[in-house]
N, C-alpha and C positions, 0 to 999 in steps of 0.2 A: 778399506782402501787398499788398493793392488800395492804393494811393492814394485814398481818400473824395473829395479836396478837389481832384482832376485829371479830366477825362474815362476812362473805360476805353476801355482800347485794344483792338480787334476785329481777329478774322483772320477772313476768309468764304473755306471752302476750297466750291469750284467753281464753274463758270462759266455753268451753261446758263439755262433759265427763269429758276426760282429764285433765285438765288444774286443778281443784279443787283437783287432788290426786298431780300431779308436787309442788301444794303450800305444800299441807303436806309431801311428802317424802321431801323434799326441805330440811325444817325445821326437820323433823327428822333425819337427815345427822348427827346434832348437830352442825353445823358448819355454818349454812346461816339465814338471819332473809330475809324472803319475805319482802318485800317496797311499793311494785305496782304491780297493774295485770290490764292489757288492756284487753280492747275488743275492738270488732262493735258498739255494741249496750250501750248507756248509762246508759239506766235501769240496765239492765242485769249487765252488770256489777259490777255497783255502789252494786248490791244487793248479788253480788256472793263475792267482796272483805268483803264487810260489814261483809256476813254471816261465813266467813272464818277468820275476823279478823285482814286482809290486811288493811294499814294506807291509803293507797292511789289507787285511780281508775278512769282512765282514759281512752278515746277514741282515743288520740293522743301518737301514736307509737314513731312519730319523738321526743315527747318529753321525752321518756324514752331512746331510745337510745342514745341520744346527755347529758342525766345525769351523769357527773360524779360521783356522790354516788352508781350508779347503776355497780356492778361485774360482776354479772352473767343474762344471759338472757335466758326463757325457751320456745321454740316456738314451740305451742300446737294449732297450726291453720288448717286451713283447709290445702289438701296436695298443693294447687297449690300456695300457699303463701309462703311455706316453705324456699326454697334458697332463695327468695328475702328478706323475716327478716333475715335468717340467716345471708344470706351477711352482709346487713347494718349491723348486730349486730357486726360482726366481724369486720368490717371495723370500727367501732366505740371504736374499743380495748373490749370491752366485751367476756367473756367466753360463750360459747352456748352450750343449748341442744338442739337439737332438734327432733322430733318424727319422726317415718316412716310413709313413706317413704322417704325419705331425700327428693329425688327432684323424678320430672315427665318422665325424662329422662336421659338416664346414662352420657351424655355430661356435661347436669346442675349439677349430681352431682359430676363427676370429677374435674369441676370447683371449685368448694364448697371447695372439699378436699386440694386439691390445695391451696385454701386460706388460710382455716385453720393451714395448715402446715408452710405455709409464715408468718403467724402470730403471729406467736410465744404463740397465745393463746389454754387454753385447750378447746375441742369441742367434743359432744360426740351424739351418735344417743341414742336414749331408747328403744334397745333394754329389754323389762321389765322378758322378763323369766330366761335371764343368770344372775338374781338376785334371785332363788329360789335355796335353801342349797343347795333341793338333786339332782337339776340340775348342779352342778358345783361337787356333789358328786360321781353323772353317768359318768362326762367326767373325773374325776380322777380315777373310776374303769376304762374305756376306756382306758386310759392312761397308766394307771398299767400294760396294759395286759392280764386285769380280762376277759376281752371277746376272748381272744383270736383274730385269722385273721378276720376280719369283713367282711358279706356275705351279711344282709340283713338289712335296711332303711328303715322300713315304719311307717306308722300312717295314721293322720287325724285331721282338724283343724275348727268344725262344731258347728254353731250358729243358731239360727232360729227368731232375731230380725230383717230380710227382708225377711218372709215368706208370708208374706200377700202381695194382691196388693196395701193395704192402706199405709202400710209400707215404710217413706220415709224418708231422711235422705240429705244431700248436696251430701256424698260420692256416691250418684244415679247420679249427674251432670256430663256432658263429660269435663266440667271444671276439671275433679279431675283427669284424667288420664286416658289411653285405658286400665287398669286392677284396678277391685274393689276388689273383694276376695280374690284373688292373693295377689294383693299390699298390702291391709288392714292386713289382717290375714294369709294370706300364707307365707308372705314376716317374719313374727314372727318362724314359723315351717321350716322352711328353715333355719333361723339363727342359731335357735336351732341344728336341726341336724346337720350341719357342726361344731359346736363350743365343742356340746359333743361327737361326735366321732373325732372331728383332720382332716377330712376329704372335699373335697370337689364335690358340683357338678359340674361331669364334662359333661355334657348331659339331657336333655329331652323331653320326648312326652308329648305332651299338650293336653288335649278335654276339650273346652267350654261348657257351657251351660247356657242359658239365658232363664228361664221358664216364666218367665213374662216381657214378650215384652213391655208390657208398665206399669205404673202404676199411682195413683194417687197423685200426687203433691197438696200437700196442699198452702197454701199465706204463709206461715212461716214456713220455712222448721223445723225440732225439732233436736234436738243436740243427738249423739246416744242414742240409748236404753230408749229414751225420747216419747212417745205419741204426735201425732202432730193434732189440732183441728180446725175448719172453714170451711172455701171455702177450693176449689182442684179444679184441673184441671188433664188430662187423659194426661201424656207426654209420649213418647216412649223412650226406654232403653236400652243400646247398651252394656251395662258394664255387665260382667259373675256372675250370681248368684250362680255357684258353679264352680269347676275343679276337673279331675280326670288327677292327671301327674302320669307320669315315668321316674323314675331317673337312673341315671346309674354316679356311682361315678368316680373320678381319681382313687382310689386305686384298681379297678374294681368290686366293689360291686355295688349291684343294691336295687332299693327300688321304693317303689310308694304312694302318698297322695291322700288324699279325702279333700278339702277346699269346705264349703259351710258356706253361708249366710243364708241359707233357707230349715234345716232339723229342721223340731218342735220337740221341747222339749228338743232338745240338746242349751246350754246357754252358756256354753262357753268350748268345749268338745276337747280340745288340747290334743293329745298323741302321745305319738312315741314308738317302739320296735328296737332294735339293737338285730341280732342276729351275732353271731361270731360263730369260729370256735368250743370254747369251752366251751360259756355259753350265756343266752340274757338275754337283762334287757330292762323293758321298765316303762315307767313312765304316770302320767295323772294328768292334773292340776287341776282339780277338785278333785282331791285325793295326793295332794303334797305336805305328808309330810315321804312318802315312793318310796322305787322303789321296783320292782318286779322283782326274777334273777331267772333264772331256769338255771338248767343244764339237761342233760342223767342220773342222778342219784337223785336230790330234786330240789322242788323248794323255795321261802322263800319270804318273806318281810324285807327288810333294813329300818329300822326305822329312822327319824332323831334321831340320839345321840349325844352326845360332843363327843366322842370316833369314831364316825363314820363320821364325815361330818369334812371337812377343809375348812372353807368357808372364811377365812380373815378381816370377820368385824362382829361383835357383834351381835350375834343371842337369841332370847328368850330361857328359859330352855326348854327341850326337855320334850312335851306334852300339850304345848304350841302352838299352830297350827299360822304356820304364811304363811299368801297367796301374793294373788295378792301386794296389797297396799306392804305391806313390804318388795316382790323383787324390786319393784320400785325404794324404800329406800335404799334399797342394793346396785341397779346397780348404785345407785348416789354419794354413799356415797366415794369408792374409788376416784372417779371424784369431789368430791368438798373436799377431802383431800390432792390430787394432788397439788390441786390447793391452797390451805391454807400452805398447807406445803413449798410451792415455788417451787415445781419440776416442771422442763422444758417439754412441751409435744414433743410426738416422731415427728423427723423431716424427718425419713428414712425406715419409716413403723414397725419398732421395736414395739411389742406390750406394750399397753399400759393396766392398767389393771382396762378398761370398755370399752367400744365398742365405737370407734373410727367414724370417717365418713369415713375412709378405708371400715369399714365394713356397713358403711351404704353404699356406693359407692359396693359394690359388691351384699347386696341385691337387687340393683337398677338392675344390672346385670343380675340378676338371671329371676327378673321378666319380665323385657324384652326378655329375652330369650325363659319363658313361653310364653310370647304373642304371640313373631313368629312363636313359635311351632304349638301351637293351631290355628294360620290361616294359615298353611303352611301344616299341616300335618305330618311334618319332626321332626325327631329328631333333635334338635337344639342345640347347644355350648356357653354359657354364654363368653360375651366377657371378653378378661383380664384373 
């Protein structure tokens, strides 16, 4: 049983990218004191708690999840580990988060979901964008009606830290699943769009592409966006270094994405356009602390304002620029107030208000869906 009346206590199992922003939005929730952070490697670790200011680091999982002092667990590992911490966590009575893409397969994460719910514990994917103001400020124009009938879905979701053949990473391994771009960073643009329009996909056309058939693997693979140095070896690579889909929604609007790994000088280049009957707005996370709306007669910037954004948890004053790290914060914050607060998580898909592993279970969906398409040729249907 939680303590209401104490901080919860967090374990963040791994070390790489990820895992160092999980300890800080964690703590910045105002509500959790990090305890422990696991890893692989004992160095590493010992040096990533140290430098983070985490009391405790360790290489044994099983000794974190079998701690009772331990609340919440945050599973920031590579994706083919993911359902198996999560399980154990869950099974251990512990709250979880864990990253996308929840699991490797829609079966694994339907299981998942399943538990979770049986569990009576809160459990929540990271999805980190439906934590930015003027993203939850787009789906309440959506929502309003400010766009009127929705016609058009698109954007683009393009990085160029696997543009090189030197450029190597674990997420290159067929250990990680038969979609990289997709899963990694598509599976983020896809949530998006369906969360801020209400909508879903209900259809798409897939095209692959894999420019660098092989590349060089270094002795130590390097954690993203990290430089990897030594030996290498020349392996070959089967996972898409970009996608070009097409979508076609339920409500019968249509749209189309550009996901790539490997367009230089784009770093982290997310955006999306909704156009409607009556006006579009589109937004870009590299520029996200506005949205853009035109209509037939102006068009304009929406600034973050207090007057303009309803975002439901404590946001910086407006000119204040708040990014990446502090949606993370955001999307956590409801989820470890949840849970402080004693509220029961949903047992009958009723939303909950942070992203669920319903919704990780449906990006699973989606991207599987992508997969078939693009080795099939066919327009494809998202199971579920």
């Amino acid at each position: 049983m939680v303590d209401v009346t104490a901080p919860l206590r967090t374990a963040v199992i791994g070390t790489g990218f990820v895992g160092p922003f999980h300890v800080d939005a964690a703590r910045r929730s105002g509500l959790a004191d990090v305890v422990v952070m696991a890893g692989s490697n004992p160095d590493r670790t010992a040096t990533r708690a140290r430098s983070l200011g985490v009391p405790k680091a360790t290489t044994d999982v099983d000794d974190v999840l079998s701690d009772r002092d331990v609340d919440v667990v945050h599973v920031c590992t590579p994706n083919d580990s993911h359902v198996d911490l999560a399980r154990r966590a869950l099974q251990a009575g512990k709250h979880v988060v864990v990253e996308k893409p929840l699991a490797l397969s829609l079966g694994d994460a339907t299981e998942l979901a399943r538990l979770a719910a049986s569990s009576g514990r809160h459990a929540m994917v990271a999805f980190t964008y439906r934590g930015y103001p003027m993203i939850r400020r787009a789906r309440q124009l959506v929502g309003d009606g400010e766009l009127g009938a929705l016609r058009l879905i698109h954007g683009a979701y393009l990085q160029d830290w696997l543009a090189n053949e030197t450029d190597y990473n674990w997420r290159l391994e067929p250990a990680s699943g038969a979609s990289r771009a997709v899963a990694d960073i598509g599976s983020h643009w896809v949530d998006t769009a369906e969360y801020v329009s209400g909508i879903r996909v209900g259809a798409v056309l897939a095209d692959f592409a894999t420019f660098m058939t092989s590349r060089l693997r270094p002795a130590t693979a390097a954690a993203a966006f990290e430089s990897s140095t030594g030996e290498s070896e020349e392996v070959p690579i089967a996972s898409e270094d970009a996608a070009t889909i097409l979508l076609r929604f339920d409500d019968g609007s249509r749209g189309a994405v550009v996901i790539s790994q490997v367009s230089p000088g784009r770093k982290n280049a997310f955006g999306f356009e909704i156009a409607g009957s009556k006006a579009s707005l589109a937004w870009e996370q590299e520029r996200p602390e506005s949205l853009w709306i035109g209509s037939r007669s102006e068009t304009r910037r929406l600034h973050r304002e207090p007057d303009v954004v309803s975002t439901g948890v404590p946001s910086l004053p407006a000119g204040h620029p708040e990014g990446w790290a502090e949606a993370l914060r955001d999307v956590l914050r409801p989820f470890y107030a949840a849970i402080a607060g004693g509220e029961s998580p949903s047992t009958d898909g009723s939303p909950m208000p942070y992203p669920t592993l319903a919704d990780g279970v449906r990006a699973v969906a989606v991207v599987e869906a992508i997969v078939a398409s693009a080795r099939s040729g066919r327009w494809t249907e998202p199971a579920g």
